[in-house]
Rosetta silent file (secondary structure, phi, psi, omega in degrees, C-alpha in Angstrom):
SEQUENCE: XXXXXXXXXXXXXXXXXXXXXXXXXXXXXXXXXXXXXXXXXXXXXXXXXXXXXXXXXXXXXXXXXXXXXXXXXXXXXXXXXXXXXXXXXXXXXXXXXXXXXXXXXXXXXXXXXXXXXXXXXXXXXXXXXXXXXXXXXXXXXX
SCORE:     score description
SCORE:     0.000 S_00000001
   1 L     0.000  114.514  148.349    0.000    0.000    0.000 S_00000001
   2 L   -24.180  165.656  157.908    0.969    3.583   -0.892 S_00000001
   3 L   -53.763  143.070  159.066    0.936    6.940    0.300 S_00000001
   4 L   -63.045  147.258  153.623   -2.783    8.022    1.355 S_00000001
   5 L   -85.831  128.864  177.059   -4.374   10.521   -0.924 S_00000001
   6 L   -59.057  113.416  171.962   -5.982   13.098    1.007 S_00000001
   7 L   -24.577  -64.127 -153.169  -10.105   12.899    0.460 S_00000001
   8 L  -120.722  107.448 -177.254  -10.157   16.631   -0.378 S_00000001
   9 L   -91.665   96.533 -155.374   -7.423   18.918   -1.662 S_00000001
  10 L   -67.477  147.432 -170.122   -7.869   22.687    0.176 S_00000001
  11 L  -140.573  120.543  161.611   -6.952   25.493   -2.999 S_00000001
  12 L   -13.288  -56.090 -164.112   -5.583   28.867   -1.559 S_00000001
  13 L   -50.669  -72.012  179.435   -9.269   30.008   -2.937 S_00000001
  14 H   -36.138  -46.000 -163.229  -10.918   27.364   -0.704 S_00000001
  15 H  -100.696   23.441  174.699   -9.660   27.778    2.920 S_00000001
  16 H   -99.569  -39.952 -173.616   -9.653   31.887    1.936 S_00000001
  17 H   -60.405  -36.617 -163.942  -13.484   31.076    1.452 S_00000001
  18 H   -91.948  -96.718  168.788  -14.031   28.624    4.699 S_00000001
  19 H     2.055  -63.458  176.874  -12.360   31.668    6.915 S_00000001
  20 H   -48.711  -60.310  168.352  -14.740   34.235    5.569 S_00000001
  21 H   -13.058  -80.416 -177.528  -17.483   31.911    6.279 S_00000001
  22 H   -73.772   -2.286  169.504  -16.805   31.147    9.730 S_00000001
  23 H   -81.421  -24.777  154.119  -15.952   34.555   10.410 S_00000001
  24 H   -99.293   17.772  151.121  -19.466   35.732    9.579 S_00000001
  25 H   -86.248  -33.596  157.997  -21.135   33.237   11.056 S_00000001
  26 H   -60.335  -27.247 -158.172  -19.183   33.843   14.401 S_00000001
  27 H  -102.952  -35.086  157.930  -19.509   37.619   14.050 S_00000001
  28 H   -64.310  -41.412  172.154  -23.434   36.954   13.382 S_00000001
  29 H   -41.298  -56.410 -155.989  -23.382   34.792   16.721 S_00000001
  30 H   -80.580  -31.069 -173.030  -21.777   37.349   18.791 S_00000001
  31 H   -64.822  -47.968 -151.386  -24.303   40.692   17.299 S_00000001
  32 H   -70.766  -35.891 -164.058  -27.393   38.049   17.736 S_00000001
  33 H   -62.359  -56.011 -179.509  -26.075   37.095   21.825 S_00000001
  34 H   -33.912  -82.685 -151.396  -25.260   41.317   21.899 S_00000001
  35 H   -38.448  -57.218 -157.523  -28.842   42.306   20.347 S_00000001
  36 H   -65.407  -35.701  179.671  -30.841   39.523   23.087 S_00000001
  37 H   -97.287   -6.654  146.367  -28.875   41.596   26.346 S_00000001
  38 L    -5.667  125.145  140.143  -29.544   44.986   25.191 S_00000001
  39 L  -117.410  143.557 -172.895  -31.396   47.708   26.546 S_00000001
  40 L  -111.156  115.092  156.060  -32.913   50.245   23.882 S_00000001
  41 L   -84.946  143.189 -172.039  -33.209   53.580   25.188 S_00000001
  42 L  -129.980  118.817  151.018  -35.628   55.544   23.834 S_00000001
  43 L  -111.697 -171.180 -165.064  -35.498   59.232   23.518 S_00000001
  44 L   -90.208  130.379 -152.176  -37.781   62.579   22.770 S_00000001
  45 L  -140.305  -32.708 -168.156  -37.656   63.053   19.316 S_00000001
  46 L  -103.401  153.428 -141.324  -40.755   65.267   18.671 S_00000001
  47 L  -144.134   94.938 -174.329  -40.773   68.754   19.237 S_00000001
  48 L  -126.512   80.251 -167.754  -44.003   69.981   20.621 S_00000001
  49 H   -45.679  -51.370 -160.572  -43.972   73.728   20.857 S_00000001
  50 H   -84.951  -18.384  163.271  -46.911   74.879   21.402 S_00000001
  51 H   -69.329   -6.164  175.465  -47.505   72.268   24.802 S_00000001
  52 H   -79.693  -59.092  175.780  -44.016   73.844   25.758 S_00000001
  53 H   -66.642  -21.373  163.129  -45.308   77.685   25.760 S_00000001
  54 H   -64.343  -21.546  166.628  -48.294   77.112   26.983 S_00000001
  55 H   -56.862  -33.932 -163.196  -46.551   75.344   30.017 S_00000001
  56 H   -97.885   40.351 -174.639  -44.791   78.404   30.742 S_00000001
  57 L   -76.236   95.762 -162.980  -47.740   80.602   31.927 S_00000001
  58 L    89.832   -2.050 -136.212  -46.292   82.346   34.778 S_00000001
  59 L  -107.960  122.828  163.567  -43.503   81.050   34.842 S_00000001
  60 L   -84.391  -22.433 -179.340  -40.502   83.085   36.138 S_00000001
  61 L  -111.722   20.385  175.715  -37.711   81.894   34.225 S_00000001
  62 H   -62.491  -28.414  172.226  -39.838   81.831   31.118 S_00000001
  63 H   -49.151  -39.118  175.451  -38.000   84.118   29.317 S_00000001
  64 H   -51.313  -40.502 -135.992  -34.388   81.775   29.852 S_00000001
  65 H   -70.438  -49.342  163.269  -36.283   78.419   29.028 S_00000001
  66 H   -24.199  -75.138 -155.135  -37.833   80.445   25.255 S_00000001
  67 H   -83.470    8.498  145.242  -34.488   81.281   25.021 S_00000001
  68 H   -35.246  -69.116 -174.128  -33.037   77.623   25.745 S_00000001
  69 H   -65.170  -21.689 -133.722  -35.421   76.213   23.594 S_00000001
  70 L  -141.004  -79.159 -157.552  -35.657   78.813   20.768 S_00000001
  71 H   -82.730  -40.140 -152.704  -33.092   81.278   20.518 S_00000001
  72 H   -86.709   34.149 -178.564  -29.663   79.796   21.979 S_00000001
  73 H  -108.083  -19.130 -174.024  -29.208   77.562   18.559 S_00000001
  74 L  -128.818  -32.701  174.990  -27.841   80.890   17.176 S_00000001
  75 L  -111.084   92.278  124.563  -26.755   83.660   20.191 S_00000001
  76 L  -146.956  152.518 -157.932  -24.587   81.979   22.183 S_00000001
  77 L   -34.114  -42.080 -140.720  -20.407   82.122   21.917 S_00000001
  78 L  -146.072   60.280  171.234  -20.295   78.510   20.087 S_00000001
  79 L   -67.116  165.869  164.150  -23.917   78.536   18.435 S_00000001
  80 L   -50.670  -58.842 -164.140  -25.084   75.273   16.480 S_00000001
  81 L  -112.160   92.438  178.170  -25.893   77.413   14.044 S_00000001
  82 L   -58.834   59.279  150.549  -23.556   80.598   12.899 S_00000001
  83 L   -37.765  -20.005 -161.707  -25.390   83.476   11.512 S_00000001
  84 L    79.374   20.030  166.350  -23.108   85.875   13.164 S_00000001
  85 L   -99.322  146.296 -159.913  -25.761   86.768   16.006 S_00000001
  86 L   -18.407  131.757  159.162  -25.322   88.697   18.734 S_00000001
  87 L   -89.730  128.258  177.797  -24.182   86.330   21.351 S_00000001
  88 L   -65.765  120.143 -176.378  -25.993   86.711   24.733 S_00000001
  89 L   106.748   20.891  179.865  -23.557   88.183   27.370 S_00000001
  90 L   -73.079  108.615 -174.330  -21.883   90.130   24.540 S_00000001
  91 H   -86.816  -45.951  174.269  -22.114   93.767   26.102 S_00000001
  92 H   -13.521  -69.576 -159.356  -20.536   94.691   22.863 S_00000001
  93 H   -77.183  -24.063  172.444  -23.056   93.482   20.592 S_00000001
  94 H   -72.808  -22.088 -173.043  -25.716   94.499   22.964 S_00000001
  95 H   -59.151  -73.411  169.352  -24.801   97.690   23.678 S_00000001
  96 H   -25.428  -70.899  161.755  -26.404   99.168   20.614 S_00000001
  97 H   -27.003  -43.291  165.565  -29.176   96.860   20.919 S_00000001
  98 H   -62.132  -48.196 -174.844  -30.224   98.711   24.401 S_00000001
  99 L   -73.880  -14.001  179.758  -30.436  101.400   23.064 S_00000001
 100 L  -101.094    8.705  156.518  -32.938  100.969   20.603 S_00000001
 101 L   109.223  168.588  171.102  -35.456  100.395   23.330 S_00000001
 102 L   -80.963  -53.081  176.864  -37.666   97.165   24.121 S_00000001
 103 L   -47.338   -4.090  175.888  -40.826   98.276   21.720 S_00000001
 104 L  -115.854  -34.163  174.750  -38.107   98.229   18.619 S_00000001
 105 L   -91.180    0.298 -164.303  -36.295   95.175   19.239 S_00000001
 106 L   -93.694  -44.391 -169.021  -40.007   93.342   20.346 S_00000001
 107 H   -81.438  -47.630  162.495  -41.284   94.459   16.534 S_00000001
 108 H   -10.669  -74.590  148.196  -37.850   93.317   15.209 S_00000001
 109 H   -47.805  -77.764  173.931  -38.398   89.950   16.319 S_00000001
 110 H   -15.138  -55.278 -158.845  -41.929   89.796   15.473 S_00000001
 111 H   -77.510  -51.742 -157.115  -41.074   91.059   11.819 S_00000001
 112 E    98.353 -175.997  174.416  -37.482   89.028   11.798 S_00000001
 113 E  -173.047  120.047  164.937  -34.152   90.183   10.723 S_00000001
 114 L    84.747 -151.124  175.976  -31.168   88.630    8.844 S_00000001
 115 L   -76.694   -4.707  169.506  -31.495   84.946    9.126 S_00000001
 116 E   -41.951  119.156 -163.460  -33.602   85.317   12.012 S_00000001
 117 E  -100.285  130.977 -136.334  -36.992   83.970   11.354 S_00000001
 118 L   -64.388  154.544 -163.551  -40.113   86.135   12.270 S_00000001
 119 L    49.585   19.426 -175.985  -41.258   85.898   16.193 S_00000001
 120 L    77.323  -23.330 -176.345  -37.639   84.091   16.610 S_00000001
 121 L   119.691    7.728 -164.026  -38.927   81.104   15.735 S_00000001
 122 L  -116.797   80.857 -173.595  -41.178   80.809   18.394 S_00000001
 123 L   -75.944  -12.311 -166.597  -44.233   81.012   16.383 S_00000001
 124 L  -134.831   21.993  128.888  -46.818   80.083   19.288 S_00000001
 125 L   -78.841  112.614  166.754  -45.007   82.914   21.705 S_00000001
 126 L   -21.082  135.105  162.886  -47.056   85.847   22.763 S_00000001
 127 H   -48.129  -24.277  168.561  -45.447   89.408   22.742 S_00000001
 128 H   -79.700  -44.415  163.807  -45.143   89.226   26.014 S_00000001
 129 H   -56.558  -34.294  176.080  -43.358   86.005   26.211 S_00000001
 130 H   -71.465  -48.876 -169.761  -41.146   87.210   23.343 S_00000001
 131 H   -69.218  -19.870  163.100  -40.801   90.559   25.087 S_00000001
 132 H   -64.259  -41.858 -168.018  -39.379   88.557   28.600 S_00000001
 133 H   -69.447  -52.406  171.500  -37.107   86.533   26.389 S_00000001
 134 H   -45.734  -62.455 -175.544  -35.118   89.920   25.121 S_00000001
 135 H   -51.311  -12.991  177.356  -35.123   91.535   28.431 S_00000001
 136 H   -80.350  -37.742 -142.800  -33.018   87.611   29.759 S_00000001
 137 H   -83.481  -56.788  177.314  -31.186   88.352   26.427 S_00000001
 138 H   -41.969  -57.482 -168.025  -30.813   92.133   27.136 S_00000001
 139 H   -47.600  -48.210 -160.202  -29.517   90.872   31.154 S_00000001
 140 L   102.223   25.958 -174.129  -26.772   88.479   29.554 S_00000001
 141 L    82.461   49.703  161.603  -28.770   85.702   30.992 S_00000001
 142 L  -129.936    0.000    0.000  -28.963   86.791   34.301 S_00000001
């Protein structure tokens, strides 16, 4: 009797092929084990504006939370979003601003200005709620 012949003669191709294999079927194993001990957090996604301002009825710090919610994606030092406006606690940029009075910046906002969008964006604040959020803006937040 001879040398044995091997049943089955592995090609470069082959055992490059058998490697992929088990490496996605192990890498499917381990996501599928992952997936079952999870926990899915769920966060607030919707945006419901007008159950926010109506919330603030009285409210002492309504003017900040409007301008939390509202205003601080563009005036503050490191906005989201750069328009170039006035950052709140700028006395610079404010300085001017004071000066034109509350009744002229209140129709300002109403009307918009620049990229600003009219009422600030805060389409389902009152003039009076808009006119608290300039005077926190006017303070520097304070």
């Amino acid at each position: 009797m001879g040398p044995r012949k091997p049943l089955h003669k592995f090609t470069k191709s082959t055992l490059i092929a058998l490697v992929l294999l088990a490496s996605g079927a192990l890498g499917f194993i381990a996501s599928w084990f992952h997936y079952r001990q999870a926990t899915i957090v769920t966060m607030q996604t919707v945006h419901y504006p007008t159950l926010f301002v109506s919330q603030l009825q009285g409210d002492p710090h309504a003017g900040e939370k409007i301008f939390k919610e509202f205003c601080a994606s563009c005036h503050v030092s490191d906005p989201i979003i750069n328009v170039k406006a006035p950052a709140i606690g700028d006395e610079k940029a404010w300085k001017f601003r004071r000066q034109l009075g509350m009744n002229t910046l209140l129709k300002i906002t109403i009307n918009g200005v620049g990229a600003m969008p009219a009422r600030g964006g805060c389409f389902e604040c009152s003039d009076e709620q808009l006119r608290v959020t300039i005077a926190y803006m006017l303070s520097g937040g304070k």
